[in-house]
PAZAPA-4460 file (N, C-alpha, C; in steps of 0.05 Angstrom, whole numbers, plus 32768, in hexadecimal, padded with zeros to 4 digits):
% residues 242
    n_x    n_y    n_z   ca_x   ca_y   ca_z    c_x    c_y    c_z   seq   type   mol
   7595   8E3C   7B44   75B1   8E35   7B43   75BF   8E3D   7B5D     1      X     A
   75BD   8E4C   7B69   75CA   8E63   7B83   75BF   8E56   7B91     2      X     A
   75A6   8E44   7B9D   7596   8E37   7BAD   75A6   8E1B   7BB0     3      X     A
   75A3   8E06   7B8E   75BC   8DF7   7B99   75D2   8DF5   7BA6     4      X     A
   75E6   8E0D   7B9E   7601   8E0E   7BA4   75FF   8E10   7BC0     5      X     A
   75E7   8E21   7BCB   75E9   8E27   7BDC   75DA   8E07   7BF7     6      X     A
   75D0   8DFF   7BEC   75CD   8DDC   7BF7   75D9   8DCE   7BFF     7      X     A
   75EA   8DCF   7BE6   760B   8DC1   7BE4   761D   8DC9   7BFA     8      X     A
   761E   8DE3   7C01   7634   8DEF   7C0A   762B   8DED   7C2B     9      X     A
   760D   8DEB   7C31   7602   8DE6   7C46   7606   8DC7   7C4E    10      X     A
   7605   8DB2   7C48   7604   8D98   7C43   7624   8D8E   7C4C    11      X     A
   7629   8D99   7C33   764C   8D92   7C3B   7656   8D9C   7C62    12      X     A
   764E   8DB5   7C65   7651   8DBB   7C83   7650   8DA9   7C8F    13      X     A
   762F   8DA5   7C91   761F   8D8E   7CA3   762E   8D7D   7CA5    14      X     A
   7639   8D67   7C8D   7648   8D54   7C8A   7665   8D55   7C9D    15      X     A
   766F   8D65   7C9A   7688   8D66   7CA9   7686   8D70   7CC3    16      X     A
   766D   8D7C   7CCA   7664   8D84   7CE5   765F   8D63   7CF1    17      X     A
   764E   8D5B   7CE6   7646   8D39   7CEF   7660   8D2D   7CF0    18      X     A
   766D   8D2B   7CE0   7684   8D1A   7CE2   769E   8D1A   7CF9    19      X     A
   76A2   8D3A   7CFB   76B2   8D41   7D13   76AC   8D32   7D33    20      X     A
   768E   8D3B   7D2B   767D   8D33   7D46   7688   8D1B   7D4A    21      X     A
   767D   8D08   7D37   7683   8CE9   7D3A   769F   8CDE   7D47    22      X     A
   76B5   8CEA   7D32   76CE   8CEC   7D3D   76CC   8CEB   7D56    23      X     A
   76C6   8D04   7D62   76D1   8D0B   7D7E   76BD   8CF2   7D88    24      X     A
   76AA   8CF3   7D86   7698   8CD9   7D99   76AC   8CC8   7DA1    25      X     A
   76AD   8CB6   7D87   76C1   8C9D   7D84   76D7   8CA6   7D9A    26      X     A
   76F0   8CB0   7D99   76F4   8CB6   7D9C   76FF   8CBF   7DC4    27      X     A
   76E6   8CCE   7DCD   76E1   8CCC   7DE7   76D5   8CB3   7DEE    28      X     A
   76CF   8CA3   7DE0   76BE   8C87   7DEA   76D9   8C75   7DF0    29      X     A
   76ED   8C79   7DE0   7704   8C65   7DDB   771D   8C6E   7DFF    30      X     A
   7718   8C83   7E00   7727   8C96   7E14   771C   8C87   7E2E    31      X     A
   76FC   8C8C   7E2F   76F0   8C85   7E43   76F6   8C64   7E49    32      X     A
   76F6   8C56   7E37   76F2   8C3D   7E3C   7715   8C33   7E47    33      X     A
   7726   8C49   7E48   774C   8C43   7E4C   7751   8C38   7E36    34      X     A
   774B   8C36   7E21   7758   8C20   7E06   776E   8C36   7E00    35      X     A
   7790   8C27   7E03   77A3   8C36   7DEC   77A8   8C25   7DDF    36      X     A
   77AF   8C38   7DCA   77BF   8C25   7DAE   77D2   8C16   7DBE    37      X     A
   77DE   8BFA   7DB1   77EC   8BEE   7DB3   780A   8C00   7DAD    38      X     A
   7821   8BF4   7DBE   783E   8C06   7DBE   7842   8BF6   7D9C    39      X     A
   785E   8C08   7D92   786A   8C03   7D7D   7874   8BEB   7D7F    40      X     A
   7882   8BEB   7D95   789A   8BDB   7DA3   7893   8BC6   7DB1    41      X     A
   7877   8BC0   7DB5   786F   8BA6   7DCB   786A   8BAF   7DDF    42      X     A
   7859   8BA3   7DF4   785D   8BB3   7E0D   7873   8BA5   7E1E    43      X     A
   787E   8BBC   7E31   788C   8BC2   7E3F   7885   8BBB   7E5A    44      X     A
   786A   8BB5   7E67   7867   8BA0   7E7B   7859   8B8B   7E7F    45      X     A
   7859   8B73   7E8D   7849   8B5E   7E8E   782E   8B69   7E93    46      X     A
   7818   8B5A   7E87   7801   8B53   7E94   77FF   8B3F   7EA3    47      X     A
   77F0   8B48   7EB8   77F2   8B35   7ECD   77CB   8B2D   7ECF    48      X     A
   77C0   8B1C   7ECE   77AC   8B1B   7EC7   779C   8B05   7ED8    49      X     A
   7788   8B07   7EE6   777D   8AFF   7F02   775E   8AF1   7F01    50      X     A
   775F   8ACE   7EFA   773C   8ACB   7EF4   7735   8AC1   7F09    51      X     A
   7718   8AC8   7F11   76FD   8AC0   7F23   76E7   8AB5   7F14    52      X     A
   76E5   8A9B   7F28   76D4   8A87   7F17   76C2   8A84   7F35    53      X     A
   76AF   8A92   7F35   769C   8A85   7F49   76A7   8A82   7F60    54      X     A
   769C   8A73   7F75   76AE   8A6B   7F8C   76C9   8A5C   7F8D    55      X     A
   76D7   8A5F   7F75   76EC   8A58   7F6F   7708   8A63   7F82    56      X     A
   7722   8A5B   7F91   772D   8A74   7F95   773D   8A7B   7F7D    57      X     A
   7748   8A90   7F87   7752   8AAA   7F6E   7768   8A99   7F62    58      X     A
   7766   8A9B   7F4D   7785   8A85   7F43   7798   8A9B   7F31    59      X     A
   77AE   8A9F   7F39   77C4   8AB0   7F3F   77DA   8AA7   7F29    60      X     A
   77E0   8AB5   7F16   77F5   8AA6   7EFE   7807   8AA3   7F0A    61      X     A
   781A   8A90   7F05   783D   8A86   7F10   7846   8AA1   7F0B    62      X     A
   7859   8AA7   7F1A   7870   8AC1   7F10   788B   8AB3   7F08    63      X     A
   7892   8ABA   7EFA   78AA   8AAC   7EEF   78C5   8AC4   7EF8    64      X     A
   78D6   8AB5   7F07   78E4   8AC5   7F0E   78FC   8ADA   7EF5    65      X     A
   7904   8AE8   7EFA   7919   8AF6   7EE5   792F   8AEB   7EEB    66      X     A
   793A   8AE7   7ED3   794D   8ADF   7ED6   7969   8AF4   7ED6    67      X     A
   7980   8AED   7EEB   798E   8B06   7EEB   79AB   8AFE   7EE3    68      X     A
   79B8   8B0B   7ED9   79D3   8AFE   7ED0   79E1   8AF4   7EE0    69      X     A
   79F1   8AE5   7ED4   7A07   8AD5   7EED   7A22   8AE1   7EF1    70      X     A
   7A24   8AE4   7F01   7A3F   8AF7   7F0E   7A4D   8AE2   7F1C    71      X     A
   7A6B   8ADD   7F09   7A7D   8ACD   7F0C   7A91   8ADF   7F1B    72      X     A
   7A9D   8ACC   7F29   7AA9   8ADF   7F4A   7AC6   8AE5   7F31    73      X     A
   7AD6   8AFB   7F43   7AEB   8B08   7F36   7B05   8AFF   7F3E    74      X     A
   7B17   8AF2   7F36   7B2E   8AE5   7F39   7B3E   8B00   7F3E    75      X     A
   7B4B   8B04   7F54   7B5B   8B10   7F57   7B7A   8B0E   7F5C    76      X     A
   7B92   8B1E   7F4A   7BA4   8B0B   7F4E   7BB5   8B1B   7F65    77      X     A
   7BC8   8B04   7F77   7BD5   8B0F   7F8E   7BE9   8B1E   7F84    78      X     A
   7BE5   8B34   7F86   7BFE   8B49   7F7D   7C0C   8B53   7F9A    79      X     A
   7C0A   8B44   7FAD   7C12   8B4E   7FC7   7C31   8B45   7FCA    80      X     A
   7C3E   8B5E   7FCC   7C5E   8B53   7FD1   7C5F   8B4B   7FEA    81      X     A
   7C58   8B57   7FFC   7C58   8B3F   8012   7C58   8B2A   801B    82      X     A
   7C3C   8B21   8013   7C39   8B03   8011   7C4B   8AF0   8000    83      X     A
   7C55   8AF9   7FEB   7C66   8AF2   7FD6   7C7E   8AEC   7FEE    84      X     A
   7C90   8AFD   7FF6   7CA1   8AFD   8002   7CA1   8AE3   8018    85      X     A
   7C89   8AE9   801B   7C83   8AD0   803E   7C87   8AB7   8032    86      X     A
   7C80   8AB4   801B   7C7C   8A9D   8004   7C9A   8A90   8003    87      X     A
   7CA4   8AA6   7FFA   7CC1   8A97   7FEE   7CCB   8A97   800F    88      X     A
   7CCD   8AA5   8022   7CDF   8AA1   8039   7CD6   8A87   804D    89      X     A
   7CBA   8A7C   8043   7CB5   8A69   8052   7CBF   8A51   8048    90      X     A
   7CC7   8A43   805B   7CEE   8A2A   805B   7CDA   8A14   8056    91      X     A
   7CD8   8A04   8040   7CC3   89E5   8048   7CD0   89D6   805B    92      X     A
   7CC2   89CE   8069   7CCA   89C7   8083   7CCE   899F   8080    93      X     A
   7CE0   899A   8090   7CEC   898B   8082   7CFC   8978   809F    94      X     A
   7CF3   895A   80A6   7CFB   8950   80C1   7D16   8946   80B6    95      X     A
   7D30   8952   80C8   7D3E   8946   80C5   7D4B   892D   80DE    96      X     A
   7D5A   891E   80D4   7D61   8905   80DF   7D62   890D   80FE    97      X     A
   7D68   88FF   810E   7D6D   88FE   8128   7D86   88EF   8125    98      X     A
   7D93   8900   814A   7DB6   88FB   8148   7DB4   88DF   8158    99      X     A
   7DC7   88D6   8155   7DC3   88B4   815F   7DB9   88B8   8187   100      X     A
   7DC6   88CA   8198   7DBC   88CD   81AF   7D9B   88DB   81B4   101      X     A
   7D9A   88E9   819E   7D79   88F4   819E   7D67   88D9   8197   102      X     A
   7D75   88C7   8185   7D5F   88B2   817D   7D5B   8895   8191   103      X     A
   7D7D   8891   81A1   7D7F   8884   81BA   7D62   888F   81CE   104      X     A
   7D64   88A6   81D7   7D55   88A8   81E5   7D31   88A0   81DD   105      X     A
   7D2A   88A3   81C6   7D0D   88A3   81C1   7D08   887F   81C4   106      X     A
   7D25   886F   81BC   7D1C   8853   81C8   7D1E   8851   81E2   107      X     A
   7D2E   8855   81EE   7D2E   8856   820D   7D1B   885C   8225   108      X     A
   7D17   8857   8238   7CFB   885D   8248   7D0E   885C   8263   109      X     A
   7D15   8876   826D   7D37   887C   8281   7D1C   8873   8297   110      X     A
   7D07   8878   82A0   7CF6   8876   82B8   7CFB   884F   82B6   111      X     A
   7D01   883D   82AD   7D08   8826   82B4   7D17   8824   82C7   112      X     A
   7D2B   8835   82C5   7D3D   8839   82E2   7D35   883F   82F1   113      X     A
   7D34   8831   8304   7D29   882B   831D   7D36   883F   8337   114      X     A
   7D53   883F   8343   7D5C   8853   834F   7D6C   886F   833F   115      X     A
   7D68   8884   8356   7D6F   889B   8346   7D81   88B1   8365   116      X     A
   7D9C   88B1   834E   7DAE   88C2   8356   7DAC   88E4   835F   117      X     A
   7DAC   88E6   8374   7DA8   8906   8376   7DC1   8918   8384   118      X     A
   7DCE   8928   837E   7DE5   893B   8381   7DDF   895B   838C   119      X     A
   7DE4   895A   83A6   7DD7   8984   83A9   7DE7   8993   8397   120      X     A
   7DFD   898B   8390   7E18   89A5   8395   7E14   89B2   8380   121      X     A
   7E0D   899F   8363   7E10   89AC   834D   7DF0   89A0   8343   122      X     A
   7DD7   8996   8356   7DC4   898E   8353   7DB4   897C   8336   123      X     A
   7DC8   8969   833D   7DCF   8954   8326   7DBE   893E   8336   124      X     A
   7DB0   8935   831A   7D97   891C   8320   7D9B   890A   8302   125      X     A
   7DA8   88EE   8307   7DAA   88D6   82EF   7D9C   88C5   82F8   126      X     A
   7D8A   88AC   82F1   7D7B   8895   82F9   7D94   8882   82F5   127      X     A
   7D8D   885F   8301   7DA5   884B   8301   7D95   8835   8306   128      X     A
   7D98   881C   82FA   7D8D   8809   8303   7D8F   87F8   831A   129      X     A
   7D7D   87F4   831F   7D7B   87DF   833D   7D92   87BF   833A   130      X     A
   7D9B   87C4   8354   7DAA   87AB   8356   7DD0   87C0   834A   131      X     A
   7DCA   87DC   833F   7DE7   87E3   833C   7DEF   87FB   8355   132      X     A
   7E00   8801   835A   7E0F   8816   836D   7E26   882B   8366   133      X     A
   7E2D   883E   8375   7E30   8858   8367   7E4F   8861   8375   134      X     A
   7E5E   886B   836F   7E6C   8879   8383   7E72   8897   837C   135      X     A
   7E72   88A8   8385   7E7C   88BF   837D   7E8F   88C9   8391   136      X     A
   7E9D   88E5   8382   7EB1   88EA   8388   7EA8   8910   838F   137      X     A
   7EAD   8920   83A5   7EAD   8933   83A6   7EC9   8946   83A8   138      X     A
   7EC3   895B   83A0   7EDE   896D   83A6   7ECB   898D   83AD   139      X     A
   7EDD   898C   83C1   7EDC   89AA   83D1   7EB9   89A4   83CF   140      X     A
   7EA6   8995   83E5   7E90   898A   83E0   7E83   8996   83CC   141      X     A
   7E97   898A   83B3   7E7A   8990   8398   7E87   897A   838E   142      X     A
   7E76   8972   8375   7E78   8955   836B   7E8A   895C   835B   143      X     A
   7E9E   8946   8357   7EB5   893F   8346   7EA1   892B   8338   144      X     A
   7EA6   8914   8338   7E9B   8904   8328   7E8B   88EA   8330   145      X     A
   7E7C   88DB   8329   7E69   88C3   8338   7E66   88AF   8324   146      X     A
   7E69   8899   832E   7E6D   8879   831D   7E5C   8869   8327   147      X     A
   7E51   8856   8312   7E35   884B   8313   7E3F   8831   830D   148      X     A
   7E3D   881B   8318   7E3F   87FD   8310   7E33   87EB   8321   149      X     A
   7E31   87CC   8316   7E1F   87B8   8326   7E37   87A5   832F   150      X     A
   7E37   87A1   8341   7E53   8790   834E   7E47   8773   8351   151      X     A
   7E29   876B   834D   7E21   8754   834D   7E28   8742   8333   152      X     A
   7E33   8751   831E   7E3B   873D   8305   7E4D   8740   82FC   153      X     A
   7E60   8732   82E7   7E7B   8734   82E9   7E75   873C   82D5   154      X     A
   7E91   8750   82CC   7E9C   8768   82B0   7E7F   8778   82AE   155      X     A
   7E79   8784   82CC   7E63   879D   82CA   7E69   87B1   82B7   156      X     A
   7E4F   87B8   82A8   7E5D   87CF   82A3   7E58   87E6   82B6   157      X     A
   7E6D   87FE   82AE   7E68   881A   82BA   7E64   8831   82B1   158      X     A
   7E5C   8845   82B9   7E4E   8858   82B5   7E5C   886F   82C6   159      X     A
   7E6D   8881   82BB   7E74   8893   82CD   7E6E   88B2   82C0   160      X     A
   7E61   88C7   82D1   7E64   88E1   82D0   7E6C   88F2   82D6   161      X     A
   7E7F   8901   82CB   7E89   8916   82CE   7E94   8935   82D7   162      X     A
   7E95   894A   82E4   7E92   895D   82EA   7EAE   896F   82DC   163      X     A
   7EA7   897B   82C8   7EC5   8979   82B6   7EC2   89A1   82B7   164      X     A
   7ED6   89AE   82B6   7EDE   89CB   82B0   7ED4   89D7   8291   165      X     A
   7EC5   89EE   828F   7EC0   89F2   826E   7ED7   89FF   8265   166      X     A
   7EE6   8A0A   826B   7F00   8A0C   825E   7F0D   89F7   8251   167      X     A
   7F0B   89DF   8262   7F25   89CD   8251   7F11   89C0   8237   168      X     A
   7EF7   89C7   822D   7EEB   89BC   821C   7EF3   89C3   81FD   169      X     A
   7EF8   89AF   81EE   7F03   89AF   81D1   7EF1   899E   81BC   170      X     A
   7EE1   89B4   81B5   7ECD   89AB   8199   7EDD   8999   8183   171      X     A
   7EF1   899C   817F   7F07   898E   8163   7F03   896F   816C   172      X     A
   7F07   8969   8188   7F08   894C   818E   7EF5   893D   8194   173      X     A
   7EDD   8942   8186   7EC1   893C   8182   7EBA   893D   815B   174      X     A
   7EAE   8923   814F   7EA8   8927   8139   7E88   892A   8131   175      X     A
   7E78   8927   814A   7E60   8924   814F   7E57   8937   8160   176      X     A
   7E3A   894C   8157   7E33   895D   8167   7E0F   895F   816C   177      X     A
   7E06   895F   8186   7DE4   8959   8181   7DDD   8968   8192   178      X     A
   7DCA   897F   818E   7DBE   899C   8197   7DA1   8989   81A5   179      X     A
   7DA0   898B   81C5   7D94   897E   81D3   7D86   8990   81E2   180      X     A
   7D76   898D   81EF   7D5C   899E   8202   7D70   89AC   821D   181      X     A
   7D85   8999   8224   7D98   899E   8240   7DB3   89A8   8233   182      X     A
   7DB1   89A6   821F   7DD8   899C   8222   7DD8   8998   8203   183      X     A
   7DF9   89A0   81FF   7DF7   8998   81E1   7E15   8980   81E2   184      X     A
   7E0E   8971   81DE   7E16   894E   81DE   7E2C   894A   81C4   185      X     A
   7E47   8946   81CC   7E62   8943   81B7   7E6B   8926   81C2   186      X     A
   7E6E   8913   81A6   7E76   8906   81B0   7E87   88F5   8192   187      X     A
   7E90   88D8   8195   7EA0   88CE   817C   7E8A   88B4   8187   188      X     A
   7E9D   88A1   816D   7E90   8884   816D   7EA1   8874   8188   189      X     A
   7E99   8863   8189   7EA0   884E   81A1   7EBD   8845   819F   190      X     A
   7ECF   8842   81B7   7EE1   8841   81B1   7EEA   8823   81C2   191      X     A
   7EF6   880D   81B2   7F09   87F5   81BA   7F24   87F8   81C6   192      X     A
   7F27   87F2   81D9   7F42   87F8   81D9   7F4D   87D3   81F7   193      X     A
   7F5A   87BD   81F3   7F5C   87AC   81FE   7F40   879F   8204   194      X     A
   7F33   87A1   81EF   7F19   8793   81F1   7F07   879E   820C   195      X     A
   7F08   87B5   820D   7EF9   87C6   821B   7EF1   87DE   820B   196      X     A
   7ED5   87D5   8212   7EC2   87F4   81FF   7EC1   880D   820A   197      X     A
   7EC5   8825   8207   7EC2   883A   8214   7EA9   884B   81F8   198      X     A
   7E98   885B   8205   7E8D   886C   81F7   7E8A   888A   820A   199      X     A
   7E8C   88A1   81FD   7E8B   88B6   8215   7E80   88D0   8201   200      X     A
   7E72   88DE   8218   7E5B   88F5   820F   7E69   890F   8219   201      X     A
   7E6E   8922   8214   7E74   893A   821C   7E5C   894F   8218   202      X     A
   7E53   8959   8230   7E31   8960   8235   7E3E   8982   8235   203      X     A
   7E43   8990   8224   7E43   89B0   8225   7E35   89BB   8227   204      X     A
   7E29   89CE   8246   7E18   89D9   8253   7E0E   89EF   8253   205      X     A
   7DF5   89FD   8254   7DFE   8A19   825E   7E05   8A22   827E   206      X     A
   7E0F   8A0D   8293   7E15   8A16   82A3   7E2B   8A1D   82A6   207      X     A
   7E2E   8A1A   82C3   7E4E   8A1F   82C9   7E63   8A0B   82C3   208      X     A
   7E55   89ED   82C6   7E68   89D7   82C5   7E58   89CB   82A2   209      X     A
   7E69   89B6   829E   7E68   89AA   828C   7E6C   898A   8296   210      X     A
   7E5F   8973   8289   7E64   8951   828D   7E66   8942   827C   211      X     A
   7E7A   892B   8281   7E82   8925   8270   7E78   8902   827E   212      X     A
   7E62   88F0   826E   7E5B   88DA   8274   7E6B   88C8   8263   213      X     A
   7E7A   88AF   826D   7E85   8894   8267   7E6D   887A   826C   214      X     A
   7E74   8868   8251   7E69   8851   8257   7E81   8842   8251   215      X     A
   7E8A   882D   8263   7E9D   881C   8257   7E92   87FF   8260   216      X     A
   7E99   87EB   8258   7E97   87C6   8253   7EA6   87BE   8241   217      X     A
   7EA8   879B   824E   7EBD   878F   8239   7EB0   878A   8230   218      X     A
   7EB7   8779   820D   7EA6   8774   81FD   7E91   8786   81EC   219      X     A
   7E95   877F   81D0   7E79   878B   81B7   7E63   8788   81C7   220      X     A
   7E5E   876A   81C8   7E42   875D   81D2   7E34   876E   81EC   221      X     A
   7E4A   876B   8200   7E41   8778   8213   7E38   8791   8212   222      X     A
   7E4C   87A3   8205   7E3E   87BF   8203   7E2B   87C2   81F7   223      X     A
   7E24   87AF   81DB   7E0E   87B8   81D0   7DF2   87B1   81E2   224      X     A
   7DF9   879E   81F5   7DE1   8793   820C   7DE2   87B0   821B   225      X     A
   7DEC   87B7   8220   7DF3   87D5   8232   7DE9   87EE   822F   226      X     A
   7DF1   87EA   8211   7DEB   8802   8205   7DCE   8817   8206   227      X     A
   7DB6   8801   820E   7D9F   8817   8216   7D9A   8823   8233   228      X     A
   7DAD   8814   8245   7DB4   8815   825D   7DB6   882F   8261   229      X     A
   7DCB   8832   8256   7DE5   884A   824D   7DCF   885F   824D   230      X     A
   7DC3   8860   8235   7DBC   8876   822A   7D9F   887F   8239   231      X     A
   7D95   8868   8240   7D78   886D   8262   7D88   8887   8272   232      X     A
   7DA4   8876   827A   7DA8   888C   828C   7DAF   88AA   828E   233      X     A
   7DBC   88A8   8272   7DBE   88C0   8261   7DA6   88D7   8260   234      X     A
   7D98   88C5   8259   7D79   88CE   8256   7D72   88E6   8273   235      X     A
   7D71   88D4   827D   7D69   88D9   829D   7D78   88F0   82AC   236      X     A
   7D94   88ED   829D   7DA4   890A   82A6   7D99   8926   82A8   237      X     A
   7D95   8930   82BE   7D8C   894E   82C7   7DA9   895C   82DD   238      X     A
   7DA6   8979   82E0   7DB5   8984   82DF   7DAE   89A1   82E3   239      X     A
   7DBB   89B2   82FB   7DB0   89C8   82FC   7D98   89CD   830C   240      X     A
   7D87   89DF   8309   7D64   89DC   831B   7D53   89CA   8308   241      X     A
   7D4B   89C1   831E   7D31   89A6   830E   7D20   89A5   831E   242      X     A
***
């Protein structure tokens, strides 16, 4: 009986001595060979995986790129008082009309006139057309005033300029006013008087003197034939250093 038990109790050892062994074998065999369990979670990096076929060359899997989010640009709003300010103070700009002598001139082409008037005293330069003649008038040798007409055709018209005092000048007797490059130009509408046309410019300077240009002819017709004449020579008016 004591011999069995004692078999038994030897046997059983062995058994779990063998078995341990085994364990661990397995075990270090599985270690050796790199085998891990698979993650809970999936794995966490690509296999990337590389076949050779003989003298084949190496054929290389596609990589598929990652894709990365899209980053939409950031609207920012102008909270700049500054610019705000520049905003509202900037005027829309805006062409306004031209005064009837500013718009005379852009038809006119004054270099048609052919001769040209020149003056030292107060260094006054007007153009005049060919075939007309001039006279002027000096005082204390400086120019009083100079007249332009053609004596070859009858009811010429004329053309006279000025040399006038800035004191005796009166803005009230002017209903027309036009801010010019030389001169700022007062003048009314055309005036009839015994069927003779008069029109006249009062040229307010910044010099010392001030001029005052006349066109007169008999006749509508005529003056309106005249009229770009007129304003050529107008044109052409210089004054001062040039």
């Amino acid at each position: 009986m004591n011999s069995y038990i004692e078999e038994k109790s030897n046997f059983s050892k062995s058994f779990f001595i063998s078995l341990t062994l085994h364990i661990l074998i397995v075990v270090v065999a599985f270690a050796a060979a790199g085998v891990t369990p698979p993650s809970k979670y999936g794995a966490t990096t690509v296999l990337n995986m590389e076949f050779m076929d003989g003298d084949k060359e190496e054929v290389k899997p596609e990589t598929i790129p990652e894709e990365k989010p899209e980053i939409k640009p950031v609207e920012r709003e102008n909270n700049d008082p500054v610019s705000e300010k520049v905003k509202e103070k900037s005027p829309e700009k805006s062409t306004a009309p031209k005064g009837m002598i500013a718009g005379a001139f852009d038809a006119v082409d004054s270099t048609l006139l052919n001769l040209e008037y020149k003056e030292s005293s107060l260094h006054v330069k007007i153009r005049y057309s060919a075939g007309w003649t001039f006279l002027d008038n000096n005082e204390k040798s400086k120019l009083d005033a100079v007249t332009f007409w053609n004596p070859n055709i009858p009811n010429s018209p004329w053309v006279q300029l000025k040399v006038v005092d800035k004191y005796l000048f009166r803005e009230n007797r002017y209903k027309t006013k036009e801010e010019l490059d030389s001169y700022t130009a007062y003048y009314n509408s055309e005036e009839e008087l015994e069927g003779e046309v008069k029109f006249e410019v009062y040229l307010r300077t910044d010099s010392s003197e001030d001029y005052i240009i006349t066109f007169r002819i008999k006749g509508r017709d005529a003056f309106r034939q005249y009229r770009p004449v007129f304003m050529a020579m107008l044109k052409s008016f210089k004054f001062g250093l040039f």
